[in-house]
N, C-alpha and C positions, 0 to 999 in steps of 0.2 A: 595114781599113775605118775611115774615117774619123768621128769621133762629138765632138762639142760637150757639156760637163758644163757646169752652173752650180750652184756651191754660196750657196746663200743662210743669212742669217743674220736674224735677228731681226726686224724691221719690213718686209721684201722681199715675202712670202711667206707669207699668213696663211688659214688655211683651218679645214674642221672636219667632223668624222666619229664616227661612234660605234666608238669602240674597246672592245674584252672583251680579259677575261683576267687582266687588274692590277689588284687593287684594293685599299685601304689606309686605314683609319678615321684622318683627321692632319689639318692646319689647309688654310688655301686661304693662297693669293696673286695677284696683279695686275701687268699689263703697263700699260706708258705708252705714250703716241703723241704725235709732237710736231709739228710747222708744218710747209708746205710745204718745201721744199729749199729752199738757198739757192743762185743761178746761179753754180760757177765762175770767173773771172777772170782767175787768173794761171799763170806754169809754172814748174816744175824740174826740170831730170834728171840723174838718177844712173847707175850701170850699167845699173842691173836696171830702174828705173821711170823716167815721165814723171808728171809730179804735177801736175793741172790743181785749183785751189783758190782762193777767194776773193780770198787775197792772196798777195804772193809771200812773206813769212815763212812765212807757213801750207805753203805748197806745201815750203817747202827744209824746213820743219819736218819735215813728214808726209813728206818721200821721203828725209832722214835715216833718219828710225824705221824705215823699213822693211825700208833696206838693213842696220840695224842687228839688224831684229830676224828680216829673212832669213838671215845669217849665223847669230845665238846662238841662235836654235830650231831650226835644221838641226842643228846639234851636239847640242842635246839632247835631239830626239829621232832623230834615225840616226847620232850618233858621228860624221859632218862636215859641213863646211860645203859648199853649192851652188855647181857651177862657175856661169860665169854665162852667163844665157840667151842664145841667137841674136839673140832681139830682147828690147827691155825689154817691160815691164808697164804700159802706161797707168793710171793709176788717176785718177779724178774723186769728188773731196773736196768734198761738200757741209755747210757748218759752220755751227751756228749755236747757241747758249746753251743752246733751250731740245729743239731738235732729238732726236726720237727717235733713238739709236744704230741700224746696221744697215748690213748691205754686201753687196754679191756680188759674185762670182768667176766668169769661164767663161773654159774652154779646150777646146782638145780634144785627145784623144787620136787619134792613128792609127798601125798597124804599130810601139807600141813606142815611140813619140817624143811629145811635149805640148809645143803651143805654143798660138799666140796667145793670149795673156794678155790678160785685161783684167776690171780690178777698179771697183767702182762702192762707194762707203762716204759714212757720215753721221753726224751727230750731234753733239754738244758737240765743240771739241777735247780736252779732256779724256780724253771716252769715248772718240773716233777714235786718239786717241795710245793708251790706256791697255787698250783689249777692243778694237776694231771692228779695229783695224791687227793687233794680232798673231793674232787671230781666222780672218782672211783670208789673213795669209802662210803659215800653216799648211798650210792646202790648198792654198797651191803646194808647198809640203814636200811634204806627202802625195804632190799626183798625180807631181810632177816622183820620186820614190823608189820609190810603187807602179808609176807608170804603166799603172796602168789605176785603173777608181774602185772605191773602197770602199764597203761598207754602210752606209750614209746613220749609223747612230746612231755607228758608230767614228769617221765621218768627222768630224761635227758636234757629238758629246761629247766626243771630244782636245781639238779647237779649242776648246772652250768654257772646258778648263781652265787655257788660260794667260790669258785673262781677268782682267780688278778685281776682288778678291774682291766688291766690288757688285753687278757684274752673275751674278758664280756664287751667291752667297745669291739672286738673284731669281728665277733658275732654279728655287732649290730652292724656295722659295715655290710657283713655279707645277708643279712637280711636286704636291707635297702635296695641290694643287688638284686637278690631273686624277687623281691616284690615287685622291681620296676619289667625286669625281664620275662614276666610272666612263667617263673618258676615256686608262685607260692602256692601253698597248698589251702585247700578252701576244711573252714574248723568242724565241718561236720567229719569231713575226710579224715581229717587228721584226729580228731577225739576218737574215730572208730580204731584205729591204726594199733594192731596188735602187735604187726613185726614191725623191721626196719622195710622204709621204699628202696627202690632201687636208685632213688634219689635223694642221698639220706640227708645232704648238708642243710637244705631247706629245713626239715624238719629240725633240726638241733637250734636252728637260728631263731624259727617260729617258735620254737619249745621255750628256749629261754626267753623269750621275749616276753611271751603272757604268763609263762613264770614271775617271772621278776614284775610286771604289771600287780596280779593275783597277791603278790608275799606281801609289794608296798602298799597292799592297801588291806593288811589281815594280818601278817605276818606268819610264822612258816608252820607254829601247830593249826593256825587256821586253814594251811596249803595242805596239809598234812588229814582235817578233818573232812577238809573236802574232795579229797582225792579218796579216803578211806567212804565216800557217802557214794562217790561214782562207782565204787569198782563194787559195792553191793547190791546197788539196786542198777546199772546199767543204766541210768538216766542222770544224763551228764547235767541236761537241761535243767530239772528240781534240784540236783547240787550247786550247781554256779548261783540259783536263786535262791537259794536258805545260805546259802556261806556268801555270797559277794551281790544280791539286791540283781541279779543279771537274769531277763526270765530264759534265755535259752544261748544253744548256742550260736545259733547264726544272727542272735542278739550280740553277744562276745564279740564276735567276729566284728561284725562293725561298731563296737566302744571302743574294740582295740585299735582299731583301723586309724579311728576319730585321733587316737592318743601318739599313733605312731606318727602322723602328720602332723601332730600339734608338736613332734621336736619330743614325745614322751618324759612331758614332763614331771614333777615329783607331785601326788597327792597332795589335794588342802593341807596346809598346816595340823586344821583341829584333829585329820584322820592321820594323818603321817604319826602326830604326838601319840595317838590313842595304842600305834602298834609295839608290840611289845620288841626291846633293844637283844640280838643277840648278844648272850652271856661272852666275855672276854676268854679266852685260851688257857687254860693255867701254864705256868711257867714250869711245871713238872708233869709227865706224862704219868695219869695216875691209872691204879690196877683196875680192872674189869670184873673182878669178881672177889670173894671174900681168900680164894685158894690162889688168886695170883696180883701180891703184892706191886706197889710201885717197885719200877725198873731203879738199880741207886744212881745215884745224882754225882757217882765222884767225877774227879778230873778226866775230862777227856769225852765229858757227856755231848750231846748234840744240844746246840742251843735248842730253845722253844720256836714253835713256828709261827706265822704271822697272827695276831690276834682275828678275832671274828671282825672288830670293828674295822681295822685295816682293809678287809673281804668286803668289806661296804662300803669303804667311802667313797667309791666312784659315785654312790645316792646322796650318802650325805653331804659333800660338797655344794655338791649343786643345789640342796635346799638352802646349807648354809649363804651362798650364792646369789640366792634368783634366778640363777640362769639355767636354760632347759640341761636335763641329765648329758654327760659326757657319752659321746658315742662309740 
């Protein structure tokens, strides 16, 4: 049976609901919104994407990064790279300074297979290169590896954490908010949660949060095995305790609770060391499959985009540090 998913991210997608269950005495934080879009222009294509953007730098820009960083996020979080798609990925890249960040994805599943792609993203180039692009290829990772969809907060908290650490402290900001306001959602509810709530921003802040908790202390093919053990047997509860020692979820619920209060700070030392370092970026955007070579390298190419480690240091600091993780 055929079914149509759209993952939305951050300014797509804004709603509001009274959620019970989570609540948490901590500071607040704030979201921004920014100018109309700005219309498209030019194109480029790659294997995997067709790049519709203001200019054509822009465009070879953004459909660099992406084949760039469809490759080096496949490897780390499932161990390899994606063959490549039947058809490419449309994507339309709306850019501009001051432009709210934010993107969507749909595709669909049917019988076991996911295709038509097409992605919609926005906001500064900046943030488009740096969160909103590796934000999005993700969840082609995801569907193209699950093939079928995940629980909205797995789906949308992985994603969230290969992000600039900017936009991951803004998250946490707007966590603290709905925790204190009694807008958080309680983790039975939210582990059931097939679509998006009517009150989405909660979920994306609760997502990445026990995301990025789950990765620092497994790291992301561990995230990745554990989320493959929920979505087969339905029992979130035996997955969180064979992958992270947690016997349930409403056990989760308050370790995480414990950790969001304690300032979330970084795992022990000996577990931090144990988890495996995401792999660095290659400096060339390499081919997807054996029939589609690398893109060439002459004058005029798009640099490389930020390494993986860069995508983490907002953790690593803070081990290097002492001091609890940046917010």
């Amino acid at each position: 049976m055929e079914a149509r998913y759209e993952m939305v991210r951050g300014l797509f997608h804004i709603g509001r609901r009274v959620a019970t269950g989570v609540t948490l005495a901590l500071g607040i934080g704030a979201a921004s919104f920014g100018p109309a879009p700005i219309a498209a222009a030019a194109g480029y294509r790659t294997a995997n994407f067709v790049v519709e953007a203001p200019t054509d730098a822009l465009a070879r820009k953004i459909g660099d990064a992406a084949e760039q960083y469809r490759h080096t996020l496949s490897v780390e979080w499932t161990g390899r790279p994606l063959p490549r798609w039947s058809r490419p990925c449309p994507i339309t890249a709306q850019v501009a300074p001051n432009l709210g960040a934010g993107g969507a994805t749909s595709f669909v599943f049917d019988r076991g297979e996911v295709f038509n792609w097409t992605m919609t993203i926005q906001g500064s180039e900046e943030r488009i290169i740096d969160s909103v692009l590796p934000h999005e290829i993700t969840h082609t990772i995801f569907a193209s590896h699950f093939r079928r969809p995940l629980p909205r907060w797995a789906d949308e908290g992985a994603c969230t954490t290969v992000e600039h650490p900017v936009e991951r402290a803004r998250q946490h900001r707007l966590l603290l908010e709905f925790l204190t306001t009694g807008r958080g959602i309680a983790f039975p509810e939210m582990f059931a949660m097939k679509e998006y709530p009517a009150d989405v921003l909660p979920l994306y802040s609760q997502g990445y949060s026990l995301a990025r908790y789950l990765i620092e202390r497994g790291g992301r093919h561990k995230y990745v095995s554990f989320v493959s053990d929920g979505l087969a047997t339905e029992n979130w509860s035996a997955a969180l305790e064979k992958h992270y020692g947690v016997t349930s979820v409403a056990q989760m619920q308050h370790v995480w609770l414990a950790w969001v209060k304690q300032g979330c700070p970084a795992p022990p030392a000996s577990l931090a060391a144990a988890v495996p370092a995401p792999a660095a970026l290659a400096a060339t955007t390499r081919g997807q499959s054996p029939d589609s070579p690398p893109p060439s390298s002459a004058a005029g190419a798009s640099a490389p985009v930020a390494t993986s480690a860069a995508r983490t240091s907002i953790y690593a600091q803070a081990r290097t540090s002492g001091q609890p993780a940046a917010r």
